[in-house]
KEMARTI-294903 format. One record per atom (N, C-alpha, C): residue number from 1; chain; atom name; x, y, z. Coordinates in steps of 0.02 Angstrom, whole numbers. Example, Ala and Ser with C-alpha at 12.3 -4.5 7.8 and 13.67 -1.06 7.14 Angstrom:
2
<pt><pos>1</pos><unit>A</unit><site>N</site><x>660</x><y>-284</y><z>390</z></pt>
<pt><pos>1</pos><unit>A</unit><site>CA</site><x>615</x><y>-225</y><z>390</z></pt>
<pt><pos>1</pos><unit>A</unit><site>C</site><x>660</x><y>-165</y><z>390</z></pt>
<pt><pos>2</pos><unit>A</unit><site>N</site><x>642</x><y>-112</y><z>354</z></pt>
<pt><pos>2</pos><unit>A</unit><site>CA</site><x>684</x><y>-53</y><z>357</z></pt>
<pt><pos>2</pos><unit>A</unit><site>C</site><x>645</x><y>2</y><z>394</z></pt>
! end
This chain:
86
<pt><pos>1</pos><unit>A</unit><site>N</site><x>160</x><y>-441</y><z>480</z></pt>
<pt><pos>1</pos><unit>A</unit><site>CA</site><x>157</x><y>-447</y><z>408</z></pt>
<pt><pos>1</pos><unit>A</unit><site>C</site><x>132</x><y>-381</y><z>378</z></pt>
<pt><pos>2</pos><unit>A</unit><site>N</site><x>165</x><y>-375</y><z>312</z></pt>
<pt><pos>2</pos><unit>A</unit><site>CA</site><x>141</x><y>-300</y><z>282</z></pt>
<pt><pos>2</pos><unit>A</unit><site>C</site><x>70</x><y>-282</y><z>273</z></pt>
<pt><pos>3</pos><unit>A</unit><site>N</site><x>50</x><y>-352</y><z>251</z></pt>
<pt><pos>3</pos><unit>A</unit><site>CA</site><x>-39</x><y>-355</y><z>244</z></pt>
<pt><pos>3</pos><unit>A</unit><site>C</site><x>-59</x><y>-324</y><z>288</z></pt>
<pt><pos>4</pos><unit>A</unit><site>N</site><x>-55</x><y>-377</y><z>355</z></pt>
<pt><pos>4</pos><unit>A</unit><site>CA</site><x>-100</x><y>-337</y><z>389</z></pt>
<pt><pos>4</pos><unit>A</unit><site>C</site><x>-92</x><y>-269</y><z>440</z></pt>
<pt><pos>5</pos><unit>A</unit><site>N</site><x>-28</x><y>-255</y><z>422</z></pt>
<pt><pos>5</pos><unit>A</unit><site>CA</site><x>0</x><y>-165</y><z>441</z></pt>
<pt><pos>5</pos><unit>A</unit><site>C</site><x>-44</x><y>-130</y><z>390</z></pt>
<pt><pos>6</pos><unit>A</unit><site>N</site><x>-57</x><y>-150</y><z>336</z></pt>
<pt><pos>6</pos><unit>A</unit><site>CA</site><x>-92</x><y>-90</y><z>277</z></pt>
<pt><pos>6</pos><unit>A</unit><site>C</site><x>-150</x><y>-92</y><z>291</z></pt>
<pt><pos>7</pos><unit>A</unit><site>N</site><x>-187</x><y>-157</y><z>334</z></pt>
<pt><pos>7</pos><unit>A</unit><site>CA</site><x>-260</x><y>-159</y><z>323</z></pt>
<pt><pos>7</pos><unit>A</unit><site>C</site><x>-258</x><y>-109</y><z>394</z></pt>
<pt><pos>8</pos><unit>A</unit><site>N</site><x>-230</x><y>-119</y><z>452</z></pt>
<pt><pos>8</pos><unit>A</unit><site>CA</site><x>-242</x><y>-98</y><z>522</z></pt>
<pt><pos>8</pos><unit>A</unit><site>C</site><x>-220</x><y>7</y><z>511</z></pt>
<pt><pos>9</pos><unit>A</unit><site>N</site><x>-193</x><y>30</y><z>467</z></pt>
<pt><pos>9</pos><unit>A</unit><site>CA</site><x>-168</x><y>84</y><z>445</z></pt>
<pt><pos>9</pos><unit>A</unit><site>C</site><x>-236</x><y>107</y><z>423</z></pt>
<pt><pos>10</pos><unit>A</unit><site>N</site><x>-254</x><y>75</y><z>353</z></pt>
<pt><pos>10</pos><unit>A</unit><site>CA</site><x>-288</x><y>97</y><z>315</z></pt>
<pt><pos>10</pos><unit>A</unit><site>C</site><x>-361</x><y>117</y><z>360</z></pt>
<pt><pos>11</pos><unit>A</unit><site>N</site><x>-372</x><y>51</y><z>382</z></pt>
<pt><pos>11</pos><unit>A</unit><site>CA</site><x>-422</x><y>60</y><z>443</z></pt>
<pt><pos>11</pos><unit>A</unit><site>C</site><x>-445</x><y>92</y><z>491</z></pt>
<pt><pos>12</pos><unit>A</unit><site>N</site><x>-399</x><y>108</y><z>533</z></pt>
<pt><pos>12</pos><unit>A</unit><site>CA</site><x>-381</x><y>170</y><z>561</z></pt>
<pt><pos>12</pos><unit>A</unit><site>C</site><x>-372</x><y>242</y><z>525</z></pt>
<pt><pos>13</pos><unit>A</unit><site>N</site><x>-347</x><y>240</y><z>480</z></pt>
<pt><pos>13</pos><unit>A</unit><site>CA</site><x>-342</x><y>317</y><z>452</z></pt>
<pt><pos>13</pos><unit>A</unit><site>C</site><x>-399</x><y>344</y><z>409</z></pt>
<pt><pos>14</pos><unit>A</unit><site>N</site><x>-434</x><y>297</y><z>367</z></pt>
<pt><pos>14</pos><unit>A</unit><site>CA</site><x>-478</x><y>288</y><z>313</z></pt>
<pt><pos>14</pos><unit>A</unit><site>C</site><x>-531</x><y>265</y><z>334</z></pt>
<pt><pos>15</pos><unit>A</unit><site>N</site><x>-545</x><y>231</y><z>384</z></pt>
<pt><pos>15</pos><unit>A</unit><site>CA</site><x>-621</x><y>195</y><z>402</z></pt>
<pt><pos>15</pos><unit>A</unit><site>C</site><x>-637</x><y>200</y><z>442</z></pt>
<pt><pos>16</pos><unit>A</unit><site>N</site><x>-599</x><y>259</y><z>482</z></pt>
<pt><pos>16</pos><unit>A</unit><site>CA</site><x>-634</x><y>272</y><z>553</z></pt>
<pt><pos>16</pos><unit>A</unit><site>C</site><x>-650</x><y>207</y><z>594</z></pt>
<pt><pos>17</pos><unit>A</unit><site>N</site><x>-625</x><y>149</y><z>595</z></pt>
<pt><pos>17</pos><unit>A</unit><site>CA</site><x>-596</x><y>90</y><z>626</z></pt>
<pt><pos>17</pos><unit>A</unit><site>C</site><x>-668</x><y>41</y><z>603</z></pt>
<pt><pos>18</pos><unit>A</unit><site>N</site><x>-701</x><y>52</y><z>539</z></pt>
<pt><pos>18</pos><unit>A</unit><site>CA</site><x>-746</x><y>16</y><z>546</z></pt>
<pt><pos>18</pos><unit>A</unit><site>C</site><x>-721</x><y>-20</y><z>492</z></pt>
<pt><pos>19</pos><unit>A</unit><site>N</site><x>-688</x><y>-66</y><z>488</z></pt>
<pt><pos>19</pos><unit>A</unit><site>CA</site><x>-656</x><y>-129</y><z>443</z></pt>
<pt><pos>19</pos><unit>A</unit><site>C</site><x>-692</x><y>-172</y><z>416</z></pt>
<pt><pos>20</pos><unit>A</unit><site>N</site><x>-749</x><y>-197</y><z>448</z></pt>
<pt><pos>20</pos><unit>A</unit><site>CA</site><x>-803</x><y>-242</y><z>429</z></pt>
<pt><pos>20</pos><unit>A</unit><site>C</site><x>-785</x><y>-268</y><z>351</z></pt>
<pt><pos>21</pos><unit>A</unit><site>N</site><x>-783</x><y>-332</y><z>339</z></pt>
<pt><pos>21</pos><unit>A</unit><site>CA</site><x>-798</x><y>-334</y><z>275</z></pt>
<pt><pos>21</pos><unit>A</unit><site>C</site><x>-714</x><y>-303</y><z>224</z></pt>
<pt><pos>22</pos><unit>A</unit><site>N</site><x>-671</x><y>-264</y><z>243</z></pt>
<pt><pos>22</pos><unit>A</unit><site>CA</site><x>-618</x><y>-238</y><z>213</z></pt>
<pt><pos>22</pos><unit>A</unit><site>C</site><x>-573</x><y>-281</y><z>214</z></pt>
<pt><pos>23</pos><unit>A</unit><site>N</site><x>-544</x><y>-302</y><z>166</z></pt>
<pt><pos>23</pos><unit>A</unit><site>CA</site><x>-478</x><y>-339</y><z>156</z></pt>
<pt><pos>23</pos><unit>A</unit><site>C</site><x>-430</x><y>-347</y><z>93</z></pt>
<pt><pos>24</pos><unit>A</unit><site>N</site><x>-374</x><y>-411</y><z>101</z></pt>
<pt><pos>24</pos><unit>A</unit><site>CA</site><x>-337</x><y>-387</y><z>53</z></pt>
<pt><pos>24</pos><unit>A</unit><site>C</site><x>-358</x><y>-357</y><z>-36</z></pt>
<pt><pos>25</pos><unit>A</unit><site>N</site><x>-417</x><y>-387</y><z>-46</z></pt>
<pt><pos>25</pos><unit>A</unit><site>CA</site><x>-457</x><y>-370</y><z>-135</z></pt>
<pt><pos>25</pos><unit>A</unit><site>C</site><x>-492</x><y>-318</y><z>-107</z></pt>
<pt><pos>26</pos><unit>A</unit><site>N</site><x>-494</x><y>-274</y><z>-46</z></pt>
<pt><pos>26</pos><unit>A</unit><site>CA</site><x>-543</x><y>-223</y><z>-82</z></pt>
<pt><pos>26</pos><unit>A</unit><site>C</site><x>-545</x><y>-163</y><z>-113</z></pt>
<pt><pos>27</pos><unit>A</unit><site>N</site><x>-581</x><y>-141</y><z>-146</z></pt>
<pt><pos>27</pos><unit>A</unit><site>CA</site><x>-548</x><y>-78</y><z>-197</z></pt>
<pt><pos>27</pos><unit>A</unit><site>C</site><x>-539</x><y>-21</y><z>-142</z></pt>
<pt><pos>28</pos><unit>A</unit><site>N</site><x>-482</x><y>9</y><z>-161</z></pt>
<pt><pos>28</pos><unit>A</unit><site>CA</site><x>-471</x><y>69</y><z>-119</z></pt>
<pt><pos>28</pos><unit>A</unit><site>C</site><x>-487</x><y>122</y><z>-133</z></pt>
<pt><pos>29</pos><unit>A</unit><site>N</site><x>-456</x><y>131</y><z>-206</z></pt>
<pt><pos>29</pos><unit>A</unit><site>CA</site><x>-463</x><y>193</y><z>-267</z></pt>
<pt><pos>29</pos><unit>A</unit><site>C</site><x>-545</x><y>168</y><z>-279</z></pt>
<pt><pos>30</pos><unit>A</unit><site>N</site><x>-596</x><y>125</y><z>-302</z></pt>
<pt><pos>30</pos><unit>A</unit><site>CA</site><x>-638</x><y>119</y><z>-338</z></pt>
<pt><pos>30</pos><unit>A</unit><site>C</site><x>-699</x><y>116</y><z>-271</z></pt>
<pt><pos>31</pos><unit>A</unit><site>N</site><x>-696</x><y>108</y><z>-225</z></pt>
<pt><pos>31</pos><unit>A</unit><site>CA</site><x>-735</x><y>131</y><z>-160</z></pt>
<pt><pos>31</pos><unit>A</unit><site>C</site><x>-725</x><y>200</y><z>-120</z></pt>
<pt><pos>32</pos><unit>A</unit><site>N</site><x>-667</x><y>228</y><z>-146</z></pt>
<pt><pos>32</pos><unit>A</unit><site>CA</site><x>-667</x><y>307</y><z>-101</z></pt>
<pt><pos>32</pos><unit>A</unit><site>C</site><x>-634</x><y>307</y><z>-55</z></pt>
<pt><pos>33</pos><unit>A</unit><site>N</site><x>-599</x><y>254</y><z>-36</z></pt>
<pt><pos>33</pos><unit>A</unit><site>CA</site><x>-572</x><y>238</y><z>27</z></pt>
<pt><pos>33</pos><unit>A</unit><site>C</site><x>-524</x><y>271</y><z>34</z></pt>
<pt><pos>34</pos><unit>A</unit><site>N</site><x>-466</x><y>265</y><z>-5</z></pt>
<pt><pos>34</pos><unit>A</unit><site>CA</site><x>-399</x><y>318</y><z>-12</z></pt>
<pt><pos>34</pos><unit>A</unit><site>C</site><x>-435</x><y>361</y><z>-61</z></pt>
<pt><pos>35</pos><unit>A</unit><site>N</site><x>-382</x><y>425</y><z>-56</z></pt>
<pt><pos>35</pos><unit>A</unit><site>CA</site><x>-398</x><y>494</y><z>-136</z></pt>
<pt><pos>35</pos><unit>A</unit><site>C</site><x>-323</x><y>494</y><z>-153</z></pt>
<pt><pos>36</pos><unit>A</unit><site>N</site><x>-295</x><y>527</y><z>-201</z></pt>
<pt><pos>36</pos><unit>A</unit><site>CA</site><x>-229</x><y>563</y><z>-205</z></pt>
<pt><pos>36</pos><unit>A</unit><site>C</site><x>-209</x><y>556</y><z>-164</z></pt>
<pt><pos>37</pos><unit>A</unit><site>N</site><x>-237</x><y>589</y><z>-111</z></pt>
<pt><pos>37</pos><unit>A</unit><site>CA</site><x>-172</x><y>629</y><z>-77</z></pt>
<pt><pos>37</pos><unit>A</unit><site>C</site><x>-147</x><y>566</y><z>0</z></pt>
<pt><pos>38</pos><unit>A</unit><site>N</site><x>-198</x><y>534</y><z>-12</z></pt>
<pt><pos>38</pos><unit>A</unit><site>CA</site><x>-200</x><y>460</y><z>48</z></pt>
<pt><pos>38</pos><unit>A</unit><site>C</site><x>-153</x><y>416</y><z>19</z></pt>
<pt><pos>39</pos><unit>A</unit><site>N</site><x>-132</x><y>400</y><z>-51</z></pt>
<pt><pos>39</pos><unit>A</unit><site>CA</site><x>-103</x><y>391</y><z>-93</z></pt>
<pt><pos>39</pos><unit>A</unit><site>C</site><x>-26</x><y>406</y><z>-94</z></pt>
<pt><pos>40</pos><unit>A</unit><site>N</site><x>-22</x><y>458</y><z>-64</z></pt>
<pt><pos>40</pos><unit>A</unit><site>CA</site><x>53</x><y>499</y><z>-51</z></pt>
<pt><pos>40</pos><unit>A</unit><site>C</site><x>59</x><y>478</y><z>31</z></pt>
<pt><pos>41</pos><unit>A</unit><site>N</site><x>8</x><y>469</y><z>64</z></pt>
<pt><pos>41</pos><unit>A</unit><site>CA</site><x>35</x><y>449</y><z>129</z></pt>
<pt><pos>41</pos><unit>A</unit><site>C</site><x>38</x><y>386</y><z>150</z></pt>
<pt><pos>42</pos><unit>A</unit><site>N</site><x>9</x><y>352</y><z>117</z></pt>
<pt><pos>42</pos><unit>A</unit><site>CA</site><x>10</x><y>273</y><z>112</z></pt>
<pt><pos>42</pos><unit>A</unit><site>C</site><x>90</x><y>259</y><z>67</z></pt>
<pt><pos>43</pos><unit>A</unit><site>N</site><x>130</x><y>286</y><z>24</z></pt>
<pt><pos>43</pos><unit>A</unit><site>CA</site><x>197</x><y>288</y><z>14</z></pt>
<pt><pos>43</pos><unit>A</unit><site>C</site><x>226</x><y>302</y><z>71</z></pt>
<pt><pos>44</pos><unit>A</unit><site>N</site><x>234</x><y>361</y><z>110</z></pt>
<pt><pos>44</pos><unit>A</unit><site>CA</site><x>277</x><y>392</y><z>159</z></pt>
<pt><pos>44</pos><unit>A</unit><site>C</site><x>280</x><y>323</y><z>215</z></pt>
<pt><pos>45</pos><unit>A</unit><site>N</site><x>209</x><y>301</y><z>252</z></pt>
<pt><pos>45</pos><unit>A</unit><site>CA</site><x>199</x><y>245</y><z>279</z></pt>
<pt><pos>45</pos><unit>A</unit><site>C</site><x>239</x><y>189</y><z>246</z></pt>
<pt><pos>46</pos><unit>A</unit><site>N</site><x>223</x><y>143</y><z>198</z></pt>
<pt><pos>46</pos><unit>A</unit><site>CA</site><x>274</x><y>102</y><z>161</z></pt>
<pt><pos>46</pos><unit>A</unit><site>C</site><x>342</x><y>109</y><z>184</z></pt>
<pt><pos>47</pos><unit>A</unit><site>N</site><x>383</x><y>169</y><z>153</z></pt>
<pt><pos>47</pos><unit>A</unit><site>CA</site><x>441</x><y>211</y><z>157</z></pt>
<pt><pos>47</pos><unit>A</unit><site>C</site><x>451</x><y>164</y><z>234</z></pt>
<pt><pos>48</pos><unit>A</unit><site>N</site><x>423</x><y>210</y><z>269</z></pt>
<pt><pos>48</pos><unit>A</unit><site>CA</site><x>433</x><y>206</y><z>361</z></pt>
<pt><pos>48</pos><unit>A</unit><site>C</site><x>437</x><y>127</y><z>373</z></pt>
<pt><pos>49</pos><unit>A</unit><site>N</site><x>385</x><y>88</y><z>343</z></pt>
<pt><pos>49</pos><unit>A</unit><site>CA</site><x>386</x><y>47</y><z>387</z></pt>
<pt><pos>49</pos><unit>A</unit><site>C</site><x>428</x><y>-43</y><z>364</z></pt>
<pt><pos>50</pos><unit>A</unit><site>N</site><x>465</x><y>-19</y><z>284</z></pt>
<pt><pos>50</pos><unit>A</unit><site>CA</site><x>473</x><y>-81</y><z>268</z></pt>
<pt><pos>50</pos><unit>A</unit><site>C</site><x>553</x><y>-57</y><z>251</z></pt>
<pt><pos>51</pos><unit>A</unit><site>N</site><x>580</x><y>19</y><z>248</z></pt>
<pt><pos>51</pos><unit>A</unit><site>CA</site><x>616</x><y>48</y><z>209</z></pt>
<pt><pos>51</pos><unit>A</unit><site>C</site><x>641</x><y>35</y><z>147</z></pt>
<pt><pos>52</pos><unit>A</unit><site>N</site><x>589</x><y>37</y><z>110</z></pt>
<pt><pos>52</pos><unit>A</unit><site>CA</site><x>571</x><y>36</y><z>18</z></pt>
<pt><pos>52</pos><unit>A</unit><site>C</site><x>558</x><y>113</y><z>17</z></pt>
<pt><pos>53</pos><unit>A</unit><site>N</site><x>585</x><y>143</y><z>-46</z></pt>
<pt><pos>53</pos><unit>A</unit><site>CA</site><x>580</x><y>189</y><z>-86</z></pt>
<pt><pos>53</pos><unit>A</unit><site>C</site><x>539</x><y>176</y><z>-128</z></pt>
<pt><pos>54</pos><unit>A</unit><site>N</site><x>477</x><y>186</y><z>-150</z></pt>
<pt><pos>54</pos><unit>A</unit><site>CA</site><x>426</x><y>157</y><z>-191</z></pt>
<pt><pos>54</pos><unit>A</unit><site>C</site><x>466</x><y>204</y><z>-246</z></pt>
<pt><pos>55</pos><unit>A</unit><site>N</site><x>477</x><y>205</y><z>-308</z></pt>
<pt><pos>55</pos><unit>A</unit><site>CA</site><x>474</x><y>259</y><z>-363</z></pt>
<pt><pos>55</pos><unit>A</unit><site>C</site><x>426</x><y>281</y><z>-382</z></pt>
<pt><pos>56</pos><unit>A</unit><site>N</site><x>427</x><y>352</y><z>-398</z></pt>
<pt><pos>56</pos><unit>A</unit><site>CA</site><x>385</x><y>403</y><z>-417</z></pt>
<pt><pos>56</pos><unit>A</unit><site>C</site><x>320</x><y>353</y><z>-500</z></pt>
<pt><pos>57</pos><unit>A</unit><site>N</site><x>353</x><y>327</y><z>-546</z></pt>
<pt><pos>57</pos><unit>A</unit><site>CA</site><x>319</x><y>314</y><z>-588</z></pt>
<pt><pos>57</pos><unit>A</unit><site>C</site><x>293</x><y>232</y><z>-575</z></pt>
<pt><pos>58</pos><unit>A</unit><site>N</site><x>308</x><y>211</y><z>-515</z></pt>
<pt><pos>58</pos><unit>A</unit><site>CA</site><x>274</x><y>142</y><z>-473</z></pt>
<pt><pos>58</pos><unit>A</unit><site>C</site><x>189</x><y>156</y><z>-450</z></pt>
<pt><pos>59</pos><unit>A</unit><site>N</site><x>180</x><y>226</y><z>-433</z></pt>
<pt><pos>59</pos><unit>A</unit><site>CA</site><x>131</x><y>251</y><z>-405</z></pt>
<pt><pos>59</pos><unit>A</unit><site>C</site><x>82</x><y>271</y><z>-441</z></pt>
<pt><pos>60</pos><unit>A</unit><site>N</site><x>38</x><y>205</y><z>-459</z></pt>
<pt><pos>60</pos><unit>A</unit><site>CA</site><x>-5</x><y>227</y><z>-527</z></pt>
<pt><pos>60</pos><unit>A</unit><site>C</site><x>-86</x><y>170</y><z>-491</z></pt>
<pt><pos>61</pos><unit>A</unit><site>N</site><x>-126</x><y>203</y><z>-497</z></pt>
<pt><pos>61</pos><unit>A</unit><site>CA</site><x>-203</x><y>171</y><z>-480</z></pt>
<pt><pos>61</pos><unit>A</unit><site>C</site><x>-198</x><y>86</y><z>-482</z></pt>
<pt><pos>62</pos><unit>A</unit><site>N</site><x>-149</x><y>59</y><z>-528</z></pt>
<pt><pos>62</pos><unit>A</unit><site>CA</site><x>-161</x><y>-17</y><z>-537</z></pt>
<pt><pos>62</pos><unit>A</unit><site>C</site><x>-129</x><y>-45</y><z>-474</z></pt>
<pt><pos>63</pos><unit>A</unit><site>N</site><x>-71</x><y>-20</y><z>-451</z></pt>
<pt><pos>63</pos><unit>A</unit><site>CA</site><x>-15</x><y>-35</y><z>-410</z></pt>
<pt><pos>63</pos><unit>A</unit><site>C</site><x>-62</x><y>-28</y><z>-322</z></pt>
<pt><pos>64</pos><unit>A</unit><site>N</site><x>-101</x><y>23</y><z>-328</z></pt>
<pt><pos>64</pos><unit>A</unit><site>CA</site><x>-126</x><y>40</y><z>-260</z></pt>
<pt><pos>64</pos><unit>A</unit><site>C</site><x>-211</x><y>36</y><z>-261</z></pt>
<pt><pos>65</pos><unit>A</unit><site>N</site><x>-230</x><y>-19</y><z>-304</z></pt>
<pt><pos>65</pos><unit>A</unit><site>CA</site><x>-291</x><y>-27</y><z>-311</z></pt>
<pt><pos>65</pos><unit>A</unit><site>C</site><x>-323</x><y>-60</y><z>-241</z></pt>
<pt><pos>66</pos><unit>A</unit><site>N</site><x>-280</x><y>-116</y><z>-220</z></pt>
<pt><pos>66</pos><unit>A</unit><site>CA</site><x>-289</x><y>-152</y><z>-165</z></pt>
<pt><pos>66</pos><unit>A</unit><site>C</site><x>-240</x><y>-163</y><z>-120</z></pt>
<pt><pos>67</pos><unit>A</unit><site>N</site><x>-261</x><y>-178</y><z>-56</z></pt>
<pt><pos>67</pos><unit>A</unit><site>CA</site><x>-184</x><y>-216</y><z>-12</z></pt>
<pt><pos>67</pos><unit>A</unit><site>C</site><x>-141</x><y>-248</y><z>-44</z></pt>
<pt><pos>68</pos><unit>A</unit><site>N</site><x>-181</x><y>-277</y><z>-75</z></pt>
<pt><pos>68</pos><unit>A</unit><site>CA</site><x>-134</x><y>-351</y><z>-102</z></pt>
<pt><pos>68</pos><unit>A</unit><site>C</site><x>-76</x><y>-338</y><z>-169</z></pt>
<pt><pos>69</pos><unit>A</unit><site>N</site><x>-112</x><y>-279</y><z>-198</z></pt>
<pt><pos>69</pos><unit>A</unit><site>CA</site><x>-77</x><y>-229</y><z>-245</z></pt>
<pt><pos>69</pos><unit>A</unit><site>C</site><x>-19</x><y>-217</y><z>-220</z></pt>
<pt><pos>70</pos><unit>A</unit><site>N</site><x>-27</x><y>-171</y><z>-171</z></pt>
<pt><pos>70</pos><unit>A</unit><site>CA</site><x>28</x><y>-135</y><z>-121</z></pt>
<pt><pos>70</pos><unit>A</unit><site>C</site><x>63</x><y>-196</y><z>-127</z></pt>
<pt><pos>71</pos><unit>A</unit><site>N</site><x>41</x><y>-242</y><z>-82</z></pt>
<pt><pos>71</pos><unit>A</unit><site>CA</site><x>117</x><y>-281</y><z>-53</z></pt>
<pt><pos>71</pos><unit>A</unit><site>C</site><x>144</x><y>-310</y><z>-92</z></pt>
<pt><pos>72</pos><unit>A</unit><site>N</site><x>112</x><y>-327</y><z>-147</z></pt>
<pt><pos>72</pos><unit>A</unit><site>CA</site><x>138</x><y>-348</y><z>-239</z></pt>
<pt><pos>72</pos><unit>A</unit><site>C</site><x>195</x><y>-308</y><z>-261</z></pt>
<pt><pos>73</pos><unit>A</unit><site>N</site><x>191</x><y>-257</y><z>-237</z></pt>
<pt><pos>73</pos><unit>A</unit><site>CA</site><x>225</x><y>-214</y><z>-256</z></pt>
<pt><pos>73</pos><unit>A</unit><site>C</site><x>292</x><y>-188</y><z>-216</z></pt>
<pt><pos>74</pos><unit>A</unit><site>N</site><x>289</x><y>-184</y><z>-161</z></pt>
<pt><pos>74</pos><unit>A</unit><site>CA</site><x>329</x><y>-199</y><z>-115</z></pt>
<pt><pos>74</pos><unit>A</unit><site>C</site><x>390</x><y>-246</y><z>-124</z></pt>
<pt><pos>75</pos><unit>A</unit><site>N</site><x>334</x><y>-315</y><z>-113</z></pt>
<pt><pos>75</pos><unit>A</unit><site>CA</site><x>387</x><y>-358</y><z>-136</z></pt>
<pt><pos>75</pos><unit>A</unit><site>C</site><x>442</x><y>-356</y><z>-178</z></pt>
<pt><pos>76</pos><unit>A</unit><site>N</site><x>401</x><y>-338</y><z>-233</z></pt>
<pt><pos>76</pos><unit>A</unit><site>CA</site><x>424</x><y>-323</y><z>-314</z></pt>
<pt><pos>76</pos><unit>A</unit><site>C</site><x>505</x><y>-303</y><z>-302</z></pt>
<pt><pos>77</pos><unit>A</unit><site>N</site><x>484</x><y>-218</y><z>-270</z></pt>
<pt><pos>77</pos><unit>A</unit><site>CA</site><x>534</x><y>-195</y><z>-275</z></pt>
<pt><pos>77</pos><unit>A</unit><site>C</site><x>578</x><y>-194</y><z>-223</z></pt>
<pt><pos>78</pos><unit>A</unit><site>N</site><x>562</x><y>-237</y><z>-160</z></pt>
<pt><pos>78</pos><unit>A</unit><site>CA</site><x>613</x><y>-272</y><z>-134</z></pt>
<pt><pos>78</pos><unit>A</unit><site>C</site><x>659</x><y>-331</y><z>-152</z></pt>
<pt><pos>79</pos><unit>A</unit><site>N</site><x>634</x><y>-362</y><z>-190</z></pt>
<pt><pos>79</pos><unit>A</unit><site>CA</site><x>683</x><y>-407</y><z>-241</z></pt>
<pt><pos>79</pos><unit>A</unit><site>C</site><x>717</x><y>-381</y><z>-302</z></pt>
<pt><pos>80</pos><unit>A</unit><site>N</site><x>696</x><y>-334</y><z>-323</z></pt>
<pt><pos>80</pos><unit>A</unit><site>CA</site><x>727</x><y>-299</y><z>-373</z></pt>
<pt><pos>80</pos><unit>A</unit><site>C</site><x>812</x><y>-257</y><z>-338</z></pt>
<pt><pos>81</pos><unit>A</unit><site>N</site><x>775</x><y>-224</y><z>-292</z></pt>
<pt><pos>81</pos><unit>A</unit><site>CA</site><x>853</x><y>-214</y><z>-230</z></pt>
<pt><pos>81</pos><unit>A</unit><site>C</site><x>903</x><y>-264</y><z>-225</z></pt>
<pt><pos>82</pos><unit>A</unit><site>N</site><x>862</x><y>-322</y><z>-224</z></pt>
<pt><pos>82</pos><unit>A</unit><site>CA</site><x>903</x><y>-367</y><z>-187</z></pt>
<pt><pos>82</pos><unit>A</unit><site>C</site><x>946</x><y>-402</y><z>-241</z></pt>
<pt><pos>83</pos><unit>A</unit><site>N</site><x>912</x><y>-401</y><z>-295</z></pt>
<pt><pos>83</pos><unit>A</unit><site>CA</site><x>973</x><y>-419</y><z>-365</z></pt>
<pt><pos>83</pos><unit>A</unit><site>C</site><x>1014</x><y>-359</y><z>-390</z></pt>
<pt><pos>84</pos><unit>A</unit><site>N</site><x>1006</x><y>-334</y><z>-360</z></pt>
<pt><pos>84</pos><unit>A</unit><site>CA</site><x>1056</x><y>-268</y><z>-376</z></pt>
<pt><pos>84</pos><unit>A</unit><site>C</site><x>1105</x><y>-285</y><z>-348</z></pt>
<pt><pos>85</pos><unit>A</unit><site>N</site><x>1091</x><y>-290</y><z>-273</z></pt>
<pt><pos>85</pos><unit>A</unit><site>CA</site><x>1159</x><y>-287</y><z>-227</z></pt>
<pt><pos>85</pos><unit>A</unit><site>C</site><x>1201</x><y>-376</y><z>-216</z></pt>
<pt><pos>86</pos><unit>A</unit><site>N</site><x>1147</x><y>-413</y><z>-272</z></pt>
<pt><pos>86</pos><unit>A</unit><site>CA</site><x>1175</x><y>-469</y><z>-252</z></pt>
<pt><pos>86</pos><unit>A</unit><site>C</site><x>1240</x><y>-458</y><z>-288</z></pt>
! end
């Protein structure tokens, strides 16, 4: 599940594997956890691992506040694809 690919990512890349306590509500941007530029690699990851194109003006603090954000968002715009091509 995407959830918990973002938490085991984030975890690993961002928390030096100490997870304790981290999950889908926790602030990412408002604890320090991601910056900018973690922000741009947490897209590329996405990209890789669900093959979603996040758009450039998708990528805004509200959208990547939390996991649960992310995969909100994900979703989002995997159904938005998907009425396109229906």
């Amino acid at each position: 599940m995407l959830e918990n690919k973002l938490i085991k990512y984030i975890s690993e890349n961002y928390l030096e594997d100490d997870a304790e306590g981290f999950d889908l509500d926790t602030p990412l941007l408002e604890f320090n956890i991601i910056d900018s530029s973690a922000l741009f690699d947490l897209v590329a990851m996405l990209s890789k691992e669900t093959s979603v194109q996040i758009p450039v003006n998708e990528i805004t603090p509200s959208n990547f506040s939390s996991v649960r954000h992310i995969t909100k968002l994900v979703s989002k715009i995997i159904q938005q694809q998907e009425a396109i091509s229906a």
